[in-house]
N, C-alpha and C positions, 0 to 999 in steps of 0.2 A: 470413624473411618471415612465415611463421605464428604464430611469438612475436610481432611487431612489431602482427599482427594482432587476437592477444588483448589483448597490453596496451590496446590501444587501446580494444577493445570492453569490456575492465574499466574502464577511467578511465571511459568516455562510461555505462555501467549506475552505475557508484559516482555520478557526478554529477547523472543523470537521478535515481536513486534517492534521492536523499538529498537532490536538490531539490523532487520529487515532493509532496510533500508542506508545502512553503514557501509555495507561493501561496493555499492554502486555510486553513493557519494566519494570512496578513498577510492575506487576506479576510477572514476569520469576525473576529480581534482589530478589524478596521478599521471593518466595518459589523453587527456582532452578527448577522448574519442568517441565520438558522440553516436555511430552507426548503429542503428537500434535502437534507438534514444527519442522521446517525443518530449516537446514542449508542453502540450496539453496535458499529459501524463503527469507533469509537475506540478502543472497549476492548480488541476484539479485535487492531486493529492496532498497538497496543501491545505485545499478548503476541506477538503471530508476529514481529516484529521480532526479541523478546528469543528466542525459538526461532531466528532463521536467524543472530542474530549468536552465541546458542551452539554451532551446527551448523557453522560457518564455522570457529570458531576449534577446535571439537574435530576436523576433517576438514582444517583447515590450509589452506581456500579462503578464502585473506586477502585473497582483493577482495570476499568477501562483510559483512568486519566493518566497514569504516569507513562503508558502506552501512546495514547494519544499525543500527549504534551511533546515525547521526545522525536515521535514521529514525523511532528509538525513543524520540528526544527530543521531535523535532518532532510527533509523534501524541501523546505527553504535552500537549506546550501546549493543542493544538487539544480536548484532554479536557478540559484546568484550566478554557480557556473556555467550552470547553459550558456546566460546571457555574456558571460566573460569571455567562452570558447567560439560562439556564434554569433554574437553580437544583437544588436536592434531587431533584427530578423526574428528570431525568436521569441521575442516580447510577445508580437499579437497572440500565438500559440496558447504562451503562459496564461494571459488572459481572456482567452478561451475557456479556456479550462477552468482557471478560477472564479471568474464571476458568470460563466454560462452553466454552463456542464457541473459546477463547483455548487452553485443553487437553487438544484433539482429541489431538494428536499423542501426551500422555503414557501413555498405554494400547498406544502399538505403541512406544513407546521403553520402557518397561516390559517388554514381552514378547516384542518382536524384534530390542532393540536399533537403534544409531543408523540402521542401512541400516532398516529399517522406517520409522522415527520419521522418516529424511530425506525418505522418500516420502512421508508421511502430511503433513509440514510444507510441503512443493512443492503439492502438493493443495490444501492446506489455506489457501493464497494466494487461492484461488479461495472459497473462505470467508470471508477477509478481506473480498474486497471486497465479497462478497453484499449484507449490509445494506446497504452504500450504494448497489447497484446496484436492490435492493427500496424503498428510499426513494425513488429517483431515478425509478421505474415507478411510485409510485403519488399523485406530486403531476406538474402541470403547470408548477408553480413552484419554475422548478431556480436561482431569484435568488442563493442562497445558494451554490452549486459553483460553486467554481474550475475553468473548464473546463483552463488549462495543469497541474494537478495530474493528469488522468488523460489529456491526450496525452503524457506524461511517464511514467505509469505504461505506457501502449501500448506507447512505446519501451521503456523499460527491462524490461517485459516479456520483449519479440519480440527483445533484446539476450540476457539469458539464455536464454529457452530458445537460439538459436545457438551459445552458449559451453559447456552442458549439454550439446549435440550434441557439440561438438571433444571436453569433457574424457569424455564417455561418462558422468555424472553424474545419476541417475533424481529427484533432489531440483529439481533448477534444471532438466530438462526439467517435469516437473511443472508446479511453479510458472510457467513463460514459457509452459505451454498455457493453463493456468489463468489467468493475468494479462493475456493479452493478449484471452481472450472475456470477462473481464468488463470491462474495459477499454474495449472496442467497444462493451460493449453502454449503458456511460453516453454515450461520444461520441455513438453514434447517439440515443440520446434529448435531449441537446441539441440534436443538430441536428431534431430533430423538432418538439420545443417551441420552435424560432426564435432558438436562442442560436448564437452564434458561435464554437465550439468552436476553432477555429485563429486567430481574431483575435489580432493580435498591439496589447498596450496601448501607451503611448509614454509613460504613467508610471510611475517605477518602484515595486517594490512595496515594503511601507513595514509597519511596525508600530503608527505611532502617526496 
């Protein structure tokens, strides 16, 4: 029963996760609207992808890669666009976040090895989302967030840290404390600003 349990809670984290990020690339591509939206948020979640899908595969938690891998595409797209909607301007941001903020973790995988580096990368989720969550606090105008992108990220959050409990894992507890405060903290400012954070649309989403 407790296998039957985790399998489960890894399909539903691999599919929230890796859809997680689908409805604010088929928004941003669909209506360029970027208000709400950070460069750094991109870049960095680019790199932490590519950090959990190398932690996954070096530690042999193979529900974490197919999660990872798809993730790390889709935050690419949502980058190419930035820079397609906003031009040059947003580069530096990008690259902020990916190679500053992006790695955090290389200085405790350097010196402690992957148990350090797994901690510092769970953490460091919670860095990920920062920028978007500082963008999302300092405009009124969240037109631009896909609210199902971060009830997706809430769940698949609050999915890991539970699974970091079962395997006794300090990297995916981390990360599911960290992902599910900043997580709440953009839901509740949607819902503060008037947006409908759980609305459910009845078109689907679309790229073109």
């Amino acid at each position: 029963m407790t296998a039957v349990l985790i399998t489960m809670m890894l399909v539903i984290a691999n599919v929230t996760g890796a859809a997680m990020a689908y409805p604010q690339a088929a928004r941003l591509i669909r209506t360029r609207n970027t208000d709400g939206l950070s460069g750094v948020w991109a870049g960095v979640s680019i790199a932490m992808n590519i950090w959990w899908l190398t932690y996954g595969m070096t530690h042999g938690l193979w529900g974490l890669v197919p999660v990872s891998a798809a993730a790390a595409v889709l935050y690419m797209i949502i980058g190419a666009t930035l820079l397609r909607t906003l031009g040059i301007r947003v580069l530096g941001s990008m690259v902020v976040g990916a190679l500053l903020l992006g790695m955090a973790p290389l200085p405790f995988l350097l010196v402690g090895g992957w148990g350090a580096a797994g901690i510092a990368i769970g953490l460091c989720y919670g860095l990920q989302l920062a920028p978007a969550v500082v963008a999302a606090c300092r405009t009124s105008d969240l037109g631009g967030v896909a609210p199902a992108t971060w009830n997706m990220a809430w769940i698949e959050s609050a999915i890991w840290l539970v699974y970091g409990l079962i395997v006794i894992d300090g990297a995916l507890l981390a990360g599911g404390v960290s992902g599910t405060l900043m997580a709440s903290i953009i839901v509740g400012r949607l819902v503060h600003t008037g947006h409908r954070p759980f609305q459910i649309r009845h078109r689907p989403w679309r790229f073109a």
